[in-house]
N, C-alpha and C positions, 0 to 999 in steps of 0.2 A: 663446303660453305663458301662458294664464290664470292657472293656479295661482303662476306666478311672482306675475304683480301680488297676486294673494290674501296671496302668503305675507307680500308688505311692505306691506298694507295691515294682515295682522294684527299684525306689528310694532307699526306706528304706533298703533296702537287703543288703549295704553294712554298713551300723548303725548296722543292727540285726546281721549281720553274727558273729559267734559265743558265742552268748549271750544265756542263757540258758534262760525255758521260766517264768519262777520267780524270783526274787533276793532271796526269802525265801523258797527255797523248807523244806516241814515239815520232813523229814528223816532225817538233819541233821542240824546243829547249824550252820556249818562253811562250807560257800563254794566260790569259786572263780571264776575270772569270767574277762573274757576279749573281748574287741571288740577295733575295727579299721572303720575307715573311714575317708573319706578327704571330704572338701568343698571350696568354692571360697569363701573365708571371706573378701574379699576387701570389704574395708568402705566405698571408692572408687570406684567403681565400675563403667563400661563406660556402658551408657545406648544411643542407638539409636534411639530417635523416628519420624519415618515417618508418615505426615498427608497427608493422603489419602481426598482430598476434591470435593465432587463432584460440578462441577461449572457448569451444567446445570441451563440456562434459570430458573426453579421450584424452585429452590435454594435460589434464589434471597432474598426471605423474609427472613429466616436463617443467611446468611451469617455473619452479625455483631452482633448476639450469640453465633453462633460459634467462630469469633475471639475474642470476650470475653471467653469463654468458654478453648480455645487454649490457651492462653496468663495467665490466670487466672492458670490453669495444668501445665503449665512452671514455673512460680514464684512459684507455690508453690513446685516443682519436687529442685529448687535450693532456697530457703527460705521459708521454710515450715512456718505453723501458730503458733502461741502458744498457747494450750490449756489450760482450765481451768481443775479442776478435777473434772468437773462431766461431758468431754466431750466435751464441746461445743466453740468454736472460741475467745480467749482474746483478739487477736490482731495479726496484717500481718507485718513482721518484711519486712522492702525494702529489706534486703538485710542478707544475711547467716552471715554476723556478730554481726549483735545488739544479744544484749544478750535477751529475754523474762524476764517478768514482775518476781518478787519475786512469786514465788506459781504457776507458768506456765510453761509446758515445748512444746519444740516444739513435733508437730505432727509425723513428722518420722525424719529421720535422712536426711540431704541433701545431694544433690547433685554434688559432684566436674568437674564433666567430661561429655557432654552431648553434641550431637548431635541433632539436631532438622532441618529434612528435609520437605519439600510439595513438593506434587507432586497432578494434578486434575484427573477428571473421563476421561476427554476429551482426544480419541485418533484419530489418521485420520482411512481415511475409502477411498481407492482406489477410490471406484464405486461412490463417490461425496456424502453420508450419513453425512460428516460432517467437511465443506466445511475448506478449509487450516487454514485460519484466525482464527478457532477456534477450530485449531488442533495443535496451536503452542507448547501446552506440550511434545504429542505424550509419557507421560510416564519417561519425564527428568524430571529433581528438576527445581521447576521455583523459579524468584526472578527476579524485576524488575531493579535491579543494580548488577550485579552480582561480580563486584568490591568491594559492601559493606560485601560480606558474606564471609566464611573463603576461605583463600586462590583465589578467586575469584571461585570456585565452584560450588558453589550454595545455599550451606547448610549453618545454623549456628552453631558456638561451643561454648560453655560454659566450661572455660578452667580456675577456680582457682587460682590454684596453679600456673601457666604459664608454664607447661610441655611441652603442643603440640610442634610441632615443621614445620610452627613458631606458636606463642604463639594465641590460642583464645580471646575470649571478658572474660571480669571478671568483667565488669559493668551492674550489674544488668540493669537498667533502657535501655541503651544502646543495650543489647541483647534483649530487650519487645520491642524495637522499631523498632528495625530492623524486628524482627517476625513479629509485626503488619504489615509495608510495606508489607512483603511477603506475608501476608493472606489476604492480602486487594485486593495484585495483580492477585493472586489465585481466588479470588472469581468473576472477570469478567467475565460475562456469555460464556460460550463456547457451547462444543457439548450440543445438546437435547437429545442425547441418550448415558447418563453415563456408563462409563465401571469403575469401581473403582476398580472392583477386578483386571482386567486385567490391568490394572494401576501400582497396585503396583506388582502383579508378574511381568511385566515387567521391572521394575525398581528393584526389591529384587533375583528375580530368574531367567529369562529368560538367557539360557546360551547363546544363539545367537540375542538380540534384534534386527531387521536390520534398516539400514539407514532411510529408505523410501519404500513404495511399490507402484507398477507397474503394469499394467495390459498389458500382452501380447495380441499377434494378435489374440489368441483363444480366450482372453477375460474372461483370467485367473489372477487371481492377483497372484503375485511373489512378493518375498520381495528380497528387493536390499543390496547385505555388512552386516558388522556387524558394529553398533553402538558405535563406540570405545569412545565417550565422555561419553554416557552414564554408561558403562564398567566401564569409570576413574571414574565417578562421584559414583557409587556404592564401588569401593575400597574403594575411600578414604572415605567416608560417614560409611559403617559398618568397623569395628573393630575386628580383628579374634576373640576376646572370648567377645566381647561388648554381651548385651543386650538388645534385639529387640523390641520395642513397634509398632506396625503398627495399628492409628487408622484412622477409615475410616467414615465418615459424609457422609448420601447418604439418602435424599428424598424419592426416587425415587426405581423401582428393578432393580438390578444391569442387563446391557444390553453388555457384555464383547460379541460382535460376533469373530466367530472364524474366523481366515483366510483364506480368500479367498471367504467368502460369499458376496452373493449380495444381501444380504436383503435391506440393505439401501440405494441400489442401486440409481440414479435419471441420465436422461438422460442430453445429452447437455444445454438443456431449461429449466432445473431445475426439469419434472416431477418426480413423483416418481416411480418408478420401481414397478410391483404387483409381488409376486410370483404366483407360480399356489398354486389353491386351493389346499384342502386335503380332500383324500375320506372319504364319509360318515362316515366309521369306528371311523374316526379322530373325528367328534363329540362329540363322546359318547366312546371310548376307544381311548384316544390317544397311548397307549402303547400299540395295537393289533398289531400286525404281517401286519394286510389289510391296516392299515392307514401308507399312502404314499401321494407323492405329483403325482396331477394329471400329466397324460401325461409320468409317469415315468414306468418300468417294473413292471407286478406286481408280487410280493411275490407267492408260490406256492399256490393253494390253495384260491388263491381272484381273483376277477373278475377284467379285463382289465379295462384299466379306463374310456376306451370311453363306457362301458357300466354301469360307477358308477353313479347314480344318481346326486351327488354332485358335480362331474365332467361334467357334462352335463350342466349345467350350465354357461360355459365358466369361461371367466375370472375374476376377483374378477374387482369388481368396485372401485372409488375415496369411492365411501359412505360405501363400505362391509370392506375396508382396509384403516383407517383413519392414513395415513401416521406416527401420533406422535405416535400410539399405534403398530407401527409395533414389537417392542421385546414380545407383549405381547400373551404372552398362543401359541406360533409361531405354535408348532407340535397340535394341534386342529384343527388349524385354516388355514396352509402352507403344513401340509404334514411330519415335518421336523423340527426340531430344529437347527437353524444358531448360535445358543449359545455355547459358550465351557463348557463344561460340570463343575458344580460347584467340583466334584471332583479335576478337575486341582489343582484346590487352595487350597483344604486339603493338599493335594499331596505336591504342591508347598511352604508352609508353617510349613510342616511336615515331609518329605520323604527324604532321605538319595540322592535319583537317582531322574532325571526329563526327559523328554524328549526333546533332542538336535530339529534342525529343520527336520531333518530326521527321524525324531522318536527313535532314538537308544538312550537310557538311560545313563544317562552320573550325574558326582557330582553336588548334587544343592549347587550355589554359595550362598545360603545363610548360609550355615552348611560348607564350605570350608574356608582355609584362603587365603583370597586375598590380602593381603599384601607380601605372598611368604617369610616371617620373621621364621617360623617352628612353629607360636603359636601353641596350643591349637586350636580347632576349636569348636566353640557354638554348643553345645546341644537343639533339639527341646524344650525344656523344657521353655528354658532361652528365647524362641519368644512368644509374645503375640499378637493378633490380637483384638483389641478391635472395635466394629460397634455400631454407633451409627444411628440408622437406623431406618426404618417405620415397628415401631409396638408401640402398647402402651405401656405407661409407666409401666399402672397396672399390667402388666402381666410380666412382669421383674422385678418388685420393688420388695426390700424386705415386705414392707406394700403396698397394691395395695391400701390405704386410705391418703400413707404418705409420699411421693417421699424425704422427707429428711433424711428419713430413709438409702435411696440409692438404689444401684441395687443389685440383688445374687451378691456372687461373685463367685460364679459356678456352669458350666450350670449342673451339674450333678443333682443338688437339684429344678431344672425346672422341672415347667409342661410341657412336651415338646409337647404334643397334643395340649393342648392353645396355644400356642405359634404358631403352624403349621398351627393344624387344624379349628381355632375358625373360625368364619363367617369374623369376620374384618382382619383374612391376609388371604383371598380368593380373589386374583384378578379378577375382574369385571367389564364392563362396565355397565352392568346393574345392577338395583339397587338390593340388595341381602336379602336375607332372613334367619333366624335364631334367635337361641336366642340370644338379646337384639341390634338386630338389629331393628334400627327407621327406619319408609317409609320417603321416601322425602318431603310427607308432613308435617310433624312436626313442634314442636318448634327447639328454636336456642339448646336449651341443653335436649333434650330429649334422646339423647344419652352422657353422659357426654365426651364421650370420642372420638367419631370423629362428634361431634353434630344429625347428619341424612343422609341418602343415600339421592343423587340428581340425576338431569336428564341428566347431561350434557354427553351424547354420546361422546362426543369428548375427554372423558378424564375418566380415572379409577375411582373407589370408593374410596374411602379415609381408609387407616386405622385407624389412629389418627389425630385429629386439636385440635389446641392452642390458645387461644386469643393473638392477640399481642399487644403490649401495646400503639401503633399508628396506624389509618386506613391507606390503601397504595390505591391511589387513581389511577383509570385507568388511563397509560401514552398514548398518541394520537401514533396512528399507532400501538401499540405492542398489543401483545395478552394479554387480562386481561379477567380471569377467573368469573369475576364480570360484563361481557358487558351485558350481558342478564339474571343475574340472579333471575329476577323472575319467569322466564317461567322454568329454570334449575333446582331450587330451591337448589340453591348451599350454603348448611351449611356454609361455609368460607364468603359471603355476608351477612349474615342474624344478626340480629341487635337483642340485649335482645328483643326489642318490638316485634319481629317477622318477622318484615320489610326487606324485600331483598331492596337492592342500586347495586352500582356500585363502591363502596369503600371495599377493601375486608380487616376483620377483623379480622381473625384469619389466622393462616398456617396451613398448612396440611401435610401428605405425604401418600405415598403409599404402597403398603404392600413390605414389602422386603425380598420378600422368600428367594431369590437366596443366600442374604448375609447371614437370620438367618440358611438356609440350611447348608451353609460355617462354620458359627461359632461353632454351635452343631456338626458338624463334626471335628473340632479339637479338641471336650472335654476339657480336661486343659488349652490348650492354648488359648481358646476362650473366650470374655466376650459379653455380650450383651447389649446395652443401646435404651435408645430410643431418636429420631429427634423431638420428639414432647415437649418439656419440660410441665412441668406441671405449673411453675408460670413465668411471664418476666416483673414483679414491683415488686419495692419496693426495699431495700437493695439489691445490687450485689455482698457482700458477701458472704448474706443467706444462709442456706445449701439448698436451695429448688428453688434454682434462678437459671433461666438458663440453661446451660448444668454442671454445678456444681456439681448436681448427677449423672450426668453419667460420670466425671470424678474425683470424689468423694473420700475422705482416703477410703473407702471402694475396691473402685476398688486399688488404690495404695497399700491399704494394701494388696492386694493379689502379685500384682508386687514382693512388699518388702517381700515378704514370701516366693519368690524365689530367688531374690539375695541379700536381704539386711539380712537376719535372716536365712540362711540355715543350718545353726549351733543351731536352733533350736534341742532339743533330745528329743527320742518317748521315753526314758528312765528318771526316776530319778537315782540320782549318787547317793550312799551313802556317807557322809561328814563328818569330821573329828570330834570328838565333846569331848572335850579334859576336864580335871577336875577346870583347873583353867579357868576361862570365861575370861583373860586376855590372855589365851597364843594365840599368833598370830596363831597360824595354825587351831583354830575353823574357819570350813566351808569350808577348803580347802577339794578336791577330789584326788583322784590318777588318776591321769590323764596327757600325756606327749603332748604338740602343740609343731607339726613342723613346720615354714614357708619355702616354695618350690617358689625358682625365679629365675628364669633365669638371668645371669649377662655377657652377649657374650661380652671378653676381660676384664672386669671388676674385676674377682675373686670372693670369697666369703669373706664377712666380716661380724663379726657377734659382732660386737664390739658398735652397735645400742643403742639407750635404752631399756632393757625389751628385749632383744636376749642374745643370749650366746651359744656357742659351745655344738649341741647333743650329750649327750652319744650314743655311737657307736651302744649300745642295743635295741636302740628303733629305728635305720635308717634303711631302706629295701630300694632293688637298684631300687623300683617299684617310688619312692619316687623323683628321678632323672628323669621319664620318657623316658630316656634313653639317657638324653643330659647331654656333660660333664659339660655343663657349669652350671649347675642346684647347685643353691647356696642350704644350707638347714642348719636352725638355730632356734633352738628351743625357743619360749615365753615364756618367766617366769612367774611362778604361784603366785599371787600376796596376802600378807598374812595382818595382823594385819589390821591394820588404812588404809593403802592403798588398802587391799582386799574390807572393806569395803566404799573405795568410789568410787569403781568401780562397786560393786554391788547396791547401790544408788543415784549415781550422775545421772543425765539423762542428762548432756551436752554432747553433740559432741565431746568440746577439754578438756580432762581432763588427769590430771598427777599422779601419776608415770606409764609408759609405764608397760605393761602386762597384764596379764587377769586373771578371776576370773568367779565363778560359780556361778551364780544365778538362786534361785526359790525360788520364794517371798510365794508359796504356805506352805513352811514349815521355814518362816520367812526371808530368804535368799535373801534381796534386793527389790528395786523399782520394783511393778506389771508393770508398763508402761515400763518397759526392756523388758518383754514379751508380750505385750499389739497384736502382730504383729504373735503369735506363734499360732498354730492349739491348741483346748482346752484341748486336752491330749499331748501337747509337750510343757508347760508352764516351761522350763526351757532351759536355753542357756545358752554357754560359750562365754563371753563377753570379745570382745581388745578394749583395752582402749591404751592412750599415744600419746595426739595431735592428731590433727583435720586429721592425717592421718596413722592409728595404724597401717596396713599392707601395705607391697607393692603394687604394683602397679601391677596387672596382677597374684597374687600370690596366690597359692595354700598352705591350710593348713590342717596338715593332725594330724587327731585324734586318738591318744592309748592309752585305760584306760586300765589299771588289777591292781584286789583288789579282798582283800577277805575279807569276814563279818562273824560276829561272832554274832549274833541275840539275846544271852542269856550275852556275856559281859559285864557286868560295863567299864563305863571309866575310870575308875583306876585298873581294871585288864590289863592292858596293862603297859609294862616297861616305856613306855616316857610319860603316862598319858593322853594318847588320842588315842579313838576308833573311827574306821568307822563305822556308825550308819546311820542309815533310819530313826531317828526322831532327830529335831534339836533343 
């Protein structure tokens, strides 16, 4: 994954730019040395996150882990835990005010300002594929009162401090409940053939969503207008420099068909539409040049299709095309893939440009600001897509023995051939072969990790199952996966004793190319979990319970290592180290913080705690961004008693307002200040001063120069203190 390293090398480019490539080059004793950079230091910080939920029918078993799982990632995003110090869970504060126990501090830092959207997989489908009733999303924020959520919207806020305007929830309990209703209403079974990705690009990026779509006299589907609630509901929901979380829960592989296909066609009477076959070619090289859908022109160079063998064969039958597996393996099997190509969603997640409905490339509104205010507009960087999807745990877990361990937290450090190419995410009807793949005949755990291949035609092989902690017993009239599973021999029925019933025991899901395709192709921005949890008894705090590890301080701590710690340095500072150990300026760096914020009608006033008026030497008009109204006021470096209880203290709200330098590796403060940092940037410039050090929206810009003297004593110096590399 080249372009990974690329993308964090051009991060760092503006840390490095002018830094020489040693602090100690051996030619000479005394050298100096300057660098610049700026970061979005807000403590603050406005995080968006959208649940992507897939509410197919399959889902069913899931669903009330998942909103454990969801609700669980909320509480803790706004009243983190309190940890012990060797790690491990003290206790769950209700609420971002209780203080943690004496000897515990919380896990990260909280959360003041949050959005919290769902939106399902379920979109309509012209040609009757997924019938209106359970097309009611179509790609809006659902909520079953939508009176109760912000502003009547859709979404909920999580609003503190009470800034919004008008003001958010600030009752913890009050905003779990509200969530719960909305995940509860989310999870009603909808379409059978989930589009999640196309879900959320339509809701995040789609520059033209339209109303409703139509199918003309030729029997073309057209889309009707633009979606303007929709539109509204994505302004107000993202925030021009907010921080994107999109995570996506999905069984099942993602089935986004492109517009205007008829694959899921069904006529007036409900049957279902067959495509035409696909030539022979299609068997055995779906990506040849020959494989096409019968009946269609052929390519130069292959044979007409009334003379393909497999075209000879007429039309696909009920039994060759078993309506539920219509997304799957389409171009083998069709001729033709009716899928929108997973690129879209790199693209769309990533890309500066997207395609309008005409195809002519236009700004994706998820990198634009939509509020039309002049922010700042979010950086790819600052979006995350998290999938919690069908693949096994073991092959994403940091310990494929130990799921409490968690998940990578980046795909770069993946197997990515396991991952793709292992036998268990190979879609198939029939039961598959490879290594540690079980035949259907087996026991219940001969495969630990999707139990065995079965027989049942009607439905894919399983990537991974789970035992669940209650059997779900076949409802009368619905489809249950357990109606015949002795002749199936369906792993998900089967009983420690061996016994197939009609009570299905475990979940399952399917392999989810499309999405892990998705996620490895956004490199950084991408994380991967798995749908199958590894344990659902016993303690629900557990670190191994649930989807817990898939949204895990492991994954957070990758989030907070993008906006919560960016002031992380790939540098140590050298530090002041003065002869009397009492004089206040041991530890301090040469180093000047500007704070950059806009104040339209306001003015600048820098009369704050821990501000004060920049000297004019250290301000560049790059610093202004080019608006007049760009306040700019330097933080003060904080010394003596107060340096050090900002290099120690690990509370949230602590006093006196400014900031100070910490690296615990050379004595310099609490390791858990850096606990969050990459293992060669264990040091960071820390604001401290109430539960809300920096503005709101504000940019702070970084200028060190210093010069070091590597053979000085601390009392060769007139005031009695050297810049020194040991402390």
């Amino acid at each position: 994954m080249i372009t990974a390293w690329l993308r964090r090398l051009a991060l760092l480019l503006p840390v490095l730019a002018g830094c020489s490539q040693d602090y100690w080059p051996s030619e000479a004793p005394v050298t100096c040395y300057q660098f610049d950079t700026r970061a979005k230091m807000d403590s603050a910080v406005q995080l968006d996150l959208l649940v992507v939920l897939d509410n197919s029918p399959q889902m069913a078993d899931k669903q009330q882990f998942v909103r454990q799982g969801v609700a669980d990632f909320v509480h803790r995003l706004i009243s983190p835990p309190c940890l012990r110090a060797d790690g491990t869970t003290d206790s769950i504060p209700a609420d971002p005010f209780t203080a943690c126990p004496e000897g515990t501090w919380r896990e990260n830092a909280h959360f003041f300002d949050l959005h919290v959207g769902v939106v399902t997989s379920s979109l309509a489908d012209p040609f009757g594929g997924c019938p209106a009733v359970a097309s009611r999303e179509d790609g809006r924020l659902v909520a079953p009162n939508r009176a109760a959520t912000y502003g009547g919207i859709g979404f909920l806020s999580w609003d503190l401090f009470q800034e919004q305007s008008p003001p958010g929830e600030r009752d913890v309990a009050k905003l779990e409940a509200a969530l719960t209703e909305i995940l509860d209403f989310a999870a009603r079974p909808g379409c059978q053939f989930p589009a999640p990705l196309e879900a959320a690009y339509r809701f995040l990026v789609d520059p033209e969503p339209y109303v409703s779509l139509t199918v003309d006299s030729a029997g073309q589907a057209r889309p009707v207008g633009v979606d303007q609630m929709l539109l509204f509901e994505r302004a107000q929901f993202l925030r021009p420099d907010s921080h994107v979380l999109v995570a996506i829960f999905s069984e099942s592989n993602d089935c986004s068909v492109a517009l205007g296909e008829r694959v899921l066609a069904r006529d007036a009477g409900g049957s279902p539409y067959h495509p035409p076959r696909g030539t022979s070619a299609c068997l055995t090289k779906p990506d040849d040049a020959c494989c096409f859908a019968c009946g269609g022109a052929p390519p130069t160079g292959c044979l007409p299709s009334d003379l393909d063998p497999e075209c000879q064969k007429g039309p696909l039958t009920d039994a060759e095309d078993l309506y539920a597996l219509r997304c799957f393996h389409q171009k083998e099997r069709f001729g033709r893939d009716s899928l929108y190509p997973v690129k879209r969603y790199v693209d769309g997640f990533s890309g500066a440009k997207v395609p309008d409905r005409d195809g002519q490339l236009v700004a994706n509104p998820l990198f634009a600001d939509l509020s039309g205010t002049g922010h700042f507009a979010r950086d790819p960087y600052v979006v995350t897509v998290l999938g919690v999807v069908g693949v096994p745990w073991q092959y994403v877990a940091k310990d494929s023995t130990n799921i409490a361990l968690g998940f990578q937290q980046h795909l770069f450090v993946f197997d990515e051939a396991r991952v793709t190419g292992d036998p268990l995410m190979i879609e198939s009807i029939a039961p598959r072969t490879g290594n540690g793949i079980s035949p259907p005949n087996s026991g219940p755990n001969a495969n630990p990790i999707n139990g065995h291949e079965h027989l049942d035609m009607a439905d894919l092989q399983y990537a991974c199952a789970f035992w669940l902690p209650a059997g779900v017993a076949c409802d009368a009239g619905a489809a249950c996966p357990c109606a015949d599973s002795a002749s199936t021999m369906n792993p998900i029925c089967q009983g420690l004793d061996g016994q197939y019933g009609d009570v299905q025991l475990r979940g399952e899901a399917r392999p989810g190319v499309r999405h892990v395709e998705m996620l490895l192709g956004l490199e950084d921005q991408g994380s991967i979990a798995s749908i199958c949890p590894a344990k659902l008894t016993g303690a629900t705090t557990a670190p191994d319970y649930g989807y817990r590890p898939a949204l895990s301080a492991d994954v957070m701590d990758t989030f907070y290592a993008k906006y919560r710690y960016p002031y992380c340095l790939p540098r140590k500072l050298p530090v002041e180290t003065c002869t009397d150990a009492a004089d206040p300026r041991n530890g301090q760096v040469s180093c000047t913080l500007i704070e950059a914020v806009r104040r339209p009608g306001k003015g600048c006033d820098c009369d704050s705690p821990g501000r004060r008026v920049p000297d004019p030497s250290v301000v560049r008009e790059e610093m202004r961004g080019g608006w007049d109204d760009m306040c700019l006021c330097e933080i003060t470096q904080l010394s003596g008693s107060d340096g050090q209880v900002c290099r120690n203290d690990t509370s949230d709200i602590i006093a006196p307002a400014g900031w100070c330098y910490v690296e615990p590796a050379r004595g310099l403060g609490n390791p858990n200040l850096v606990r969050m940092c990459g293992d060669t940037e264990k040091q960071v410039m820390r604001i401290v001063g109430g539960p809300r050090p920096t503005a709101p929206a504000s940019t702070v810009w970084i200028h060190c120069g210093y010069c070091v003297d590597r053979d000085a004593p601390p009392d060769a110096a007139a005031d009695g203190c050297q810049l020194r590399t040991a402390y």
